[in-house]
C-alpha positions in Angstrom: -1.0 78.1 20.3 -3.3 75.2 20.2 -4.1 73.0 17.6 -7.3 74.4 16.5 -5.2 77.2 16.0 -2.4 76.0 14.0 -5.0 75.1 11.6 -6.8 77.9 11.1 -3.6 79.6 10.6 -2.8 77.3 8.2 -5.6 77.6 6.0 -5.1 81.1 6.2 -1.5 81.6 5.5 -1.8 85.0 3.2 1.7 83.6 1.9 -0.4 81.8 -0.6 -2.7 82.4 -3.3 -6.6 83.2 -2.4 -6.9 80.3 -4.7 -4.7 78.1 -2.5 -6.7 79.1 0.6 -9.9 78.6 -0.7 -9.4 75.4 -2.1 -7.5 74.6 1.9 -10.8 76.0 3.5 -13.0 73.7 1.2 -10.9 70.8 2.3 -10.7 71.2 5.7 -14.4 72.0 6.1 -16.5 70.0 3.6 -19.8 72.3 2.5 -18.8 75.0 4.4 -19.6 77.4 1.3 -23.3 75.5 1.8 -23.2 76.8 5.6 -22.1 80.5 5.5 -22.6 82.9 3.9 -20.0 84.3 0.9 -19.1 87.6 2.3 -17.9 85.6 5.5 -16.3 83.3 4.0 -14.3 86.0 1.8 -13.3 87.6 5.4 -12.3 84.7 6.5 -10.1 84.1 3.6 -8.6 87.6 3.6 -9.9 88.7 0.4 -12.9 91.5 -0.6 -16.3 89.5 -1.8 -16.0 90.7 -5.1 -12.5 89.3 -5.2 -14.3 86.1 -3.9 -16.9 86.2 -6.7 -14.5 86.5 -9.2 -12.5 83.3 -8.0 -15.8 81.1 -7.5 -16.9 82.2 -11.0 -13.3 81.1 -12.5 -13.3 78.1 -10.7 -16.6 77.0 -11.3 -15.8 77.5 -15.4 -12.8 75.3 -15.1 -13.5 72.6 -12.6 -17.2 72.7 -12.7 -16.4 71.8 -9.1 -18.4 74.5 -7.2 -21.9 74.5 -6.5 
């Protein structure tokens, strides 16, 4: 495995929470949710996009940290 690899599966890890992973994928890739689009980004995090709409929406009331 290379390392590019190691951290993909790292962010991806279904072990952890879908909040875990999106808050991993936001830190590893600074505005990448300004790049591509949700439903992608929902794929990539293993979870549907409604699932994905829920936890921006959740998120965004109690951090205010989401665009």
């Amino acid at each position: 495995m290379r390392h590019h690899d190691a951290k993909v599966c790292k962010v991806l890890d279904l072990n952890t929470t879908a909040k875990m992973r999106y808050a991993n994928m936001l830190k590893r890739y600074p505005g990448i949710e300004l790049r591509v689009p949700y439903y992608s980004l929902a794929s990539y995090l293993g979870i549907t996009p409604e699932s994905f709409s829920r936890l921006r929406k959740k998120l965004q009331s109690k951090n205010n940290f989401l665009p």
